[in-house]
C-alpha positions in Angstrom: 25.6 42.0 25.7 23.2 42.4 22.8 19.6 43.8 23.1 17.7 41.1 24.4 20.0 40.5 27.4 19.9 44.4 28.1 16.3 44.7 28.3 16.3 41.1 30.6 18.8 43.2 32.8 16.5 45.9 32.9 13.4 44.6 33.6 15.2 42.5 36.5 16.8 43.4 40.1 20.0 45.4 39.5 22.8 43.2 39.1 26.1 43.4 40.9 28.5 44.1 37.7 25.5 46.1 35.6 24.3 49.8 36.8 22.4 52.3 34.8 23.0 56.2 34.6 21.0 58.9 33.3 22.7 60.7 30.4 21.2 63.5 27.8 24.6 65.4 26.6 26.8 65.6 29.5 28.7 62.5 31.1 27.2 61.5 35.1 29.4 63.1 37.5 30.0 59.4 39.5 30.4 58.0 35.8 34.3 57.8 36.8 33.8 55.8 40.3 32.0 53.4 39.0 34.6 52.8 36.2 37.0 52.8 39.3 34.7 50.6 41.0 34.2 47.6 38.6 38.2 48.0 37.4 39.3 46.9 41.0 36.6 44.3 41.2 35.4 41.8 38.5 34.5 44.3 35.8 30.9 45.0 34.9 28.8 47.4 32.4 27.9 50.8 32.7 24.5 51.6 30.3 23.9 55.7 30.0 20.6 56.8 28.8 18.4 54.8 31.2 17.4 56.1 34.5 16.0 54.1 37.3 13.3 54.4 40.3 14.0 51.6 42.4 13.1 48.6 40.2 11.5 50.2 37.5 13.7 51.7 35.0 13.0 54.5 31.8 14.7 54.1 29.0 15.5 58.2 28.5 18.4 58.1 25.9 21.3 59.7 24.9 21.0 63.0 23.0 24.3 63.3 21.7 25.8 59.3 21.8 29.3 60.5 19.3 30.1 62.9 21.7 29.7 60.6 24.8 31.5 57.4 23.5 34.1 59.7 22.3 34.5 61.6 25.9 34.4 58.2 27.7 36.6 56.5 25.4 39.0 59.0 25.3 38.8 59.5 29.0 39.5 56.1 30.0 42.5 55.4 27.0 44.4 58.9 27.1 46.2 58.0 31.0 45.2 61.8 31.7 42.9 60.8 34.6 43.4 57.2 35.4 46.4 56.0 36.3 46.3 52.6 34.2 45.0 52.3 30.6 41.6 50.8 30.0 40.3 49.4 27.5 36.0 49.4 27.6 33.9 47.2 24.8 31.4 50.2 23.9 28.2 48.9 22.6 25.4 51.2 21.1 21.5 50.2 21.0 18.5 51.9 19.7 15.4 51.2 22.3 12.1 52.8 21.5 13.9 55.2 19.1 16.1 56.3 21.4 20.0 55.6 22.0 21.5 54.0 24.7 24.9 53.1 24.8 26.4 50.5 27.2 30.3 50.4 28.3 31.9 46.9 29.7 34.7 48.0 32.1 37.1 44.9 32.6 38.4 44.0 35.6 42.1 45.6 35.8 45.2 43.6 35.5 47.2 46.3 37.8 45.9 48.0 40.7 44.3 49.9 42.5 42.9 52.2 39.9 41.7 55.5 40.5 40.8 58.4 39.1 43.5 61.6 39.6 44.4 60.5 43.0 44.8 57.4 45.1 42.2 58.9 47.5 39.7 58.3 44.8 40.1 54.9 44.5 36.7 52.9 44.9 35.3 49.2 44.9 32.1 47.6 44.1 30.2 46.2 47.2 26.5 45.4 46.7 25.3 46.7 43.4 27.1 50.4 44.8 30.2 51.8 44.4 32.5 52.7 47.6 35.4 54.5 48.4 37.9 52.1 49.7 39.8 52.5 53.3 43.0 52.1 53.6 43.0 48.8 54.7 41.3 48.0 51.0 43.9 50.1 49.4 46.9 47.9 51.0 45.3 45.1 49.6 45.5 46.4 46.0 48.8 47.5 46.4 50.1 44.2 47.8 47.7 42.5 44.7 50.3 44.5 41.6 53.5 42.4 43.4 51.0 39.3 42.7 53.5 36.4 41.7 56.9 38.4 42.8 57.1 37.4 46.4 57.3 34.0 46.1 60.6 34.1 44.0 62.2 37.2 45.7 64.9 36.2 48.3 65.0 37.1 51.6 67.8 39.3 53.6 69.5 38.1 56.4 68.4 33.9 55.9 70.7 31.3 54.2 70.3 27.4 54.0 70.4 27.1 57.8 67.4 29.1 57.9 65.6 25.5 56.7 64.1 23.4 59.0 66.1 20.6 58.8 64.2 17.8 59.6 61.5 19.4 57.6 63.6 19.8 54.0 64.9 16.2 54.9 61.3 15.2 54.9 60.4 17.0 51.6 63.2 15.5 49.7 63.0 11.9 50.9 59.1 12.3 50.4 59.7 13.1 46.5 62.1 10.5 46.2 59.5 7.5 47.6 56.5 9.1 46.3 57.9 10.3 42.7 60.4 8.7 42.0 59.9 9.7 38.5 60.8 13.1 39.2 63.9 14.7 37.9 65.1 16.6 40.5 65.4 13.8 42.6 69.0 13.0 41.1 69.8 16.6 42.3 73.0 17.6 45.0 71.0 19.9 47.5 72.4 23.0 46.1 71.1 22.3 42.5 67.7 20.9 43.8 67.4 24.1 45.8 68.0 26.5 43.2 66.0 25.0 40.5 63.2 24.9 42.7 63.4 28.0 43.4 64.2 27.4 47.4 67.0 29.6 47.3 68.4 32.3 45.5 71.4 34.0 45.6 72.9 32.1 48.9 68.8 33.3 50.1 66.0 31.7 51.0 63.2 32.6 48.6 59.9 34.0 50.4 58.6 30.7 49.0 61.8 28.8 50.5 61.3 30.1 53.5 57.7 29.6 54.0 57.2 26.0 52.8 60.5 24.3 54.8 61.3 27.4 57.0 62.2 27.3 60.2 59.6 28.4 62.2 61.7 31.3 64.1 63.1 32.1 61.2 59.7 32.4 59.5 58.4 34.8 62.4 61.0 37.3 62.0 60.0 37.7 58.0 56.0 37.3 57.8 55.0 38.6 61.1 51.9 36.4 62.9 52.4 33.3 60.5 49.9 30.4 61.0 47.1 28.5 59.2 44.6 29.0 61.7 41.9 25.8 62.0 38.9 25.3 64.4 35.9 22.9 64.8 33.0 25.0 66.1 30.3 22.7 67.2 27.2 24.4 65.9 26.0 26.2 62.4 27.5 29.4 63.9 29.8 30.8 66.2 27.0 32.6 68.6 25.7 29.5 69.0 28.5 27.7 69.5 29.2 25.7 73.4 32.0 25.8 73.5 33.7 28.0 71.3 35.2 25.6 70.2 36.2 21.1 70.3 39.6 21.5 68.2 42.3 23.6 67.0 45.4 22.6 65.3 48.6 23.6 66.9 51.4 25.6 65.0 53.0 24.4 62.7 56.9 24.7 61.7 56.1 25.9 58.2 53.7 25.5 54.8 54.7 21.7 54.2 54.1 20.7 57.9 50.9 22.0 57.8 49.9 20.6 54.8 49.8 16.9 56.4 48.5 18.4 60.0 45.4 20.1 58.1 45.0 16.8 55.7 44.6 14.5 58.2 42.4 16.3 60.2 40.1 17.0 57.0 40.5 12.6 56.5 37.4 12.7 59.1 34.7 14.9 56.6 35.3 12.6 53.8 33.4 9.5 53.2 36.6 7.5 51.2 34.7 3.9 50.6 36.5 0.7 50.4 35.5 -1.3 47.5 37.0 -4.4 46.6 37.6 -5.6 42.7 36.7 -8.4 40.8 40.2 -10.3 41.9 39.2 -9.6 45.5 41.7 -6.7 45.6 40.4 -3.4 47.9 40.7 0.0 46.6 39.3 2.9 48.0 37.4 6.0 46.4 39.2 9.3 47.6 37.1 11.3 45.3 35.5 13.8 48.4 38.8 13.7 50.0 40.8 14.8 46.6 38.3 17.5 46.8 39.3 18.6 49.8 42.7 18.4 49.3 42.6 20.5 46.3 40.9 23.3 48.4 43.3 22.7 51.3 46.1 23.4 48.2 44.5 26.3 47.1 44.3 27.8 50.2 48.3 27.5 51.1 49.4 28.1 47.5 47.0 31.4 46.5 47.3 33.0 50.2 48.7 36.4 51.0 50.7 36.0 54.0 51.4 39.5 54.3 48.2 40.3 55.3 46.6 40.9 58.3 44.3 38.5 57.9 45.6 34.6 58.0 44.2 32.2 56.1 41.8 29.6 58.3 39.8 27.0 58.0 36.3 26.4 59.6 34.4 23.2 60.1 31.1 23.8 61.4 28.5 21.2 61.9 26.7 21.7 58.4 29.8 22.9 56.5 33.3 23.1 56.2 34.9 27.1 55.1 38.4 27.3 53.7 39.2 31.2 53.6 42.3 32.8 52.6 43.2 36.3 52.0 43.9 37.9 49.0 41.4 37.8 46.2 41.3 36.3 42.4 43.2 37.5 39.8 40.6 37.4 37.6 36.9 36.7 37.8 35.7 33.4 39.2 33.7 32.4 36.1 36.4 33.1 33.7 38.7 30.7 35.7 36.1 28.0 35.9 35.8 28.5 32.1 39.4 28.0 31.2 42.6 26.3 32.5 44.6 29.6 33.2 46.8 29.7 36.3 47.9 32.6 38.0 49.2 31.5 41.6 49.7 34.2 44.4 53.1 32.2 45.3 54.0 30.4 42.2 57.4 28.7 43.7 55.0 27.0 46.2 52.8 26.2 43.7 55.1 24.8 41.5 56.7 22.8 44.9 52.6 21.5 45.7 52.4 20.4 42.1 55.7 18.1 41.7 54.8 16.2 44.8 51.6 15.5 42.7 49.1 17.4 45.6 47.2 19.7 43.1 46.4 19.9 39.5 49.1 21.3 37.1 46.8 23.4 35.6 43.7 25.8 36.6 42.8 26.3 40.2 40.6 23.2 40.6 37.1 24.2 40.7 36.3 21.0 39.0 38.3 18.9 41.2 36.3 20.3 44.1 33.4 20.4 42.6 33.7 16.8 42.5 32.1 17.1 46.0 28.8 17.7 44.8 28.4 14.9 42.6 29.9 12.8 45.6 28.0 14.4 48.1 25.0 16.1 46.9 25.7 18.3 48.8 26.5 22.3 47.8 30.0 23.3 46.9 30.5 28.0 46.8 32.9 29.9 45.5 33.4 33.6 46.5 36.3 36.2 45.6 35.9 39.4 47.2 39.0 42.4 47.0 40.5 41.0 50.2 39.8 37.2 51.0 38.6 34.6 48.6 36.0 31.9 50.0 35.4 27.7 49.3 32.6 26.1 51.6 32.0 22.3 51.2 28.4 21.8 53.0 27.7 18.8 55.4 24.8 16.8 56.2 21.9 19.2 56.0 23.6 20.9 52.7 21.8 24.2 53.7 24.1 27.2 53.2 22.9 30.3 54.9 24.4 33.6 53.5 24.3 37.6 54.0 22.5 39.0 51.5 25.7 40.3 50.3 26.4 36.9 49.7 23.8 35.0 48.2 23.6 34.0 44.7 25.2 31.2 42.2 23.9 28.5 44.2 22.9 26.4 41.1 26.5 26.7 39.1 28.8 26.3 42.0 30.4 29.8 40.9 30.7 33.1 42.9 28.2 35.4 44.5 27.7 38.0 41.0 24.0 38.6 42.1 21.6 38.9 43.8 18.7 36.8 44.2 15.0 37.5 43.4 13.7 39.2 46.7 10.3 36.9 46.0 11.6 33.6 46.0 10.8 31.7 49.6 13.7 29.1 49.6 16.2 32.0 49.0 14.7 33.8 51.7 14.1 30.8 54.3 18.2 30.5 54.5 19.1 34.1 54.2 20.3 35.1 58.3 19.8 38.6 59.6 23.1 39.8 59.8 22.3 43.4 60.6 20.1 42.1 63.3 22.7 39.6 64.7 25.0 43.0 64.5 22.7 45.1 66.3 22.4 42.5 69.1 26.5 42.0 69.5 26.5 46.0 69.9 23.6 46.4 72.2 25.6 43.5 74.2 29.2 45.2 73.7 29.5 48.6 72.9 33.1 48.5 72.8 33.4 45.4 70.8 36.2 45.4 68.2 35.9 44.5 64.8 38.2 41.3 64.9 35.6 40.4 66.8 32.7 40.7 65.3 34.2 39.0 62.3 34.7 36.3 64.3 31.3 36.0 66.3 30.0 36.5 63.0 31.8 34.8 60.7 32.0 37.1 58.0 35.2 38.4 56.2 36.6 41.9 56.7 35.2 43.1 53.8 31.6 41.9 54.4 31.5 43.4 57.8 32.8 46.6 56.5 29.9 46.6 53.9 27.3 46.1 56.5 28.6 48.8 59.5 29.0 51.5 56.9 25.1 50.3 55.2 23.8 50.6 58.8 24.9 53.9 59.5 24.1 55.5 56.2 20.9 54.3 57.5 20.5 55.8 60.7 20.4 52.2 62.6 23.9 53.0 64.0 26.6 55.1 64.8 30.4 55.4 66.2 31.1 57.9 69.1 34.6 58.9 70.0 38.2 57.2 68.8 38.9 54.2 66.8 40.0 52.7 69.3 38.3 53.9 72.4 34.9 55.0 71.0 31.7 53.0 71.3 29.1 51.7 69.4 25.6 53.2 69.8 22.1 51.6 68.4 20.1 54.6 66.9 17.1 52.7 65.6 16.7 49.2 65.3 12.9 49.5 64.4 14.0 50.6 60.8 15.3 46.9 60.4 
């Protein structure tokens, strides 16, 4: 960031991975949740010397900028009060004849990170930094394992823990569809173990999950399912009925695969064309796009979380919604070909029966959708659940204001948008009004519930409860689970 894009930043709407602190000689008391903050998100810059009054900002300076950059530096490289090393890009700029220096944080490789103790762990949510519950902290925790699970075998299975007709399936598919493929010449044993399907007389977690069988899945990864519905209006209160179609269970991964594919055959427009020697082809391009998000939805999943990974196909769009978030931030993985798969042994099992790239996460694949389409393609990653929505017809995408932003790229939600253009705020929904009226109907309502009357994720909903009662809109009385929701003031909204 050199000084041109600083003063942009400044003399535009805060930006989600960019916040300003007043500074003279002494390091800002919060200085260390906000390095927390962007470390278990996707990174961003912390400037000292400028303070801010809603959207005007002062550029104040820094009186003593060695001694700073040395206590920050120091601070963040010296493991004393973090519990992982971190390496900031320090930058220095003279505004006005006064010093301001800047501090990129990157997002963290391992985490969570915190600062003395795992209670001080915090997030970034909406251009503020928040202390993460439990339920955020798991997350994190289950995210440093990233890549082990997949490969690690599993206690009590062995090869009759397959579904039979299921690895039968698998292997006779490779050997008509690929018959290229090496491992096609392979006994079972040897096929199993180079794949990765077994190890150690085991089932791998990845064994397991993609040719399991289904009891045997159950009594490893508790509540497993790819859940997919067709909800017959733009949102789920205004859906009548709740719903037209849901997919049955499925044995496993690979059965799913072809249940959730076909289904997704019907929101692709796959036109037959026929050649100059009267030959017909036709072009798959939306449905490859589709595919590859259906891929990256099975392969980059955390099935140890509460959450399950679903698909929803409104009328106006279709959402595929997994949990566990990105390794790294969406724009650097649009920008290069890196890899880092949740589950690599079913990733590597996806890729030899040719169903995904070999390389990247296929953003470009899918984005293949809006050339086909013209119609929007959005990518979010947030600390629990990562987001793809392919729109339909109308091609409007309506968001929370949380949400918004990176329309024109295709890439994630890193901003927000300027409060005075009209077409961003024609499709931005009320989604602290639409809470306020599920409350006012339900007191008691539960919060797998409102994400699903909603359709928000976990983390959104979070984000908005805890915004409306640090504003006085709302409040909890009693238990977690037998205490009420009460409407303070909805005239604030």
């Amino acid at each position: 960031m050199n000084k041109d894009a600083l003063l942009k930043r400044l003399s535009d709407i805060e930006w989600d991975d960019f916040e300003v602190k007043r500074s003279s000689d002494e390091l800002p008391k919060n200085i260390w949740d906000t390095v927390g903050a962007f470390s278990n998100t996707s990174g961003g810059w912390i400037v000292l010397g400028v303070s801010q009054n809603g959207k005007t900002f002062e550029i104040t300076g820094v009186a003593n900028p060695e001694k700073i950059e040395q206590s920050v530096v120091t601070t963040l490289r010296g493991r004393n009060k973090f519990n992982v090393l971190i390496n900031p890009e320090c930058r220095k700029y003279d505004i006005d004849g006064k010093t301001v220096l800047a501090f990129y944080i990157p997002s963290a490789e391992q985490k969570p990170v915190y600062f003395n103790s795992l209670q001080n762990t915090f997030i970034r949510t909406a251009s503020g930094d928040q202390r993460a519950t439990d339920y955020e902290i798991n997350a994190l925790l289950r995210e440093q394992s990233f890549g082990m699970m997949s490969e690690k075998p599993v206690e009590g299975t062995s090869i009759n823990s397959f579904s039979k007709s299921s690895y039968k399936n698998f292997r006779d598919y490779l050997k008509r569809m690929v018959p290229e493929l090496p491992y096609n010449t392979l006994e079972d044993d040897e096929f199993n173990r180079k794949l990765q399907l077994v190890r150690d007389g085991k089932l791998t977690y990845g064994g397991l999950l993609f040719l399991g069988d289904n009891t045997e899945i159950l009594n490893h990864v508790s509540d497993f399912r790819v859940d997919y519905l067709e909800i017959p209006a733009t949102s789920y209160a205004d859906a009548e009925p709740r719903y037209t179609f849901r997919i049955q269970e499925q044995e496993n991964i690979w059965e799913y695969y072809f249940a959730l594919f076909q289904r997704l055959r019907i929101y692709a427009d796959n036109p037959l064309y026929i050649g100059e020697l009267g030959g017909g082809y036709e072009d798959g391009k939306q449905l490859d796009a589709l595919r590859e998000a259906l891929v990256n939805l099975l392969i980059h999943s955390d099935y140890f979380s509460p959450m399950k990974p679903r698909i929803r196909v409104f009328t106006n769009r279709i959402e595929f919604e997994n949990p566990g978030t990105l390794p790294r931030p969406i724009e650097e993985l649009m920008r290069t070909d890196v890899s880092v798969p949740r589950n690599p042994v079913l990733a590597k099992l996806f890729r030899i029966a040719k169903f995904c790239e070999s390389a990247g996460y296929g953003f470009d694949k899918m984005l293949v959708w809006r050339k086909e389409t013209h119609k929007e393609v959005l990518f979010e990653s947030y600390i629990d659940s990562t987001k793809v929505t392919f729109m339909l017809k109308d091609g409007k995408l309506e968001l929370p204001d949380d949400r918004k932003g990176g329309m024109e790229s295709g890439m994630g939600a890193t901003r927000k948008q300027p409060e005075n253009n009209p077409e961003t705020t024609r499709k931005q929904p009320d989604i602290e009004s639409r809470l306020i009226a599920l409350l006012k109907a339900n007191s008691a309502i539960s919060r797998p519930e409102m994400v699903e009357r909603l359709n928000v994720s976990e983390g959104s909903l979070r984000h908005h409860l805890e915004k409306m009662k640090r504003d006085g809109l709302i409040r909890h009385e009693g238990s977690a689970k037998g205490g009420k929701w009460v409407v303070v003031n909805e005239k604030k909204m």
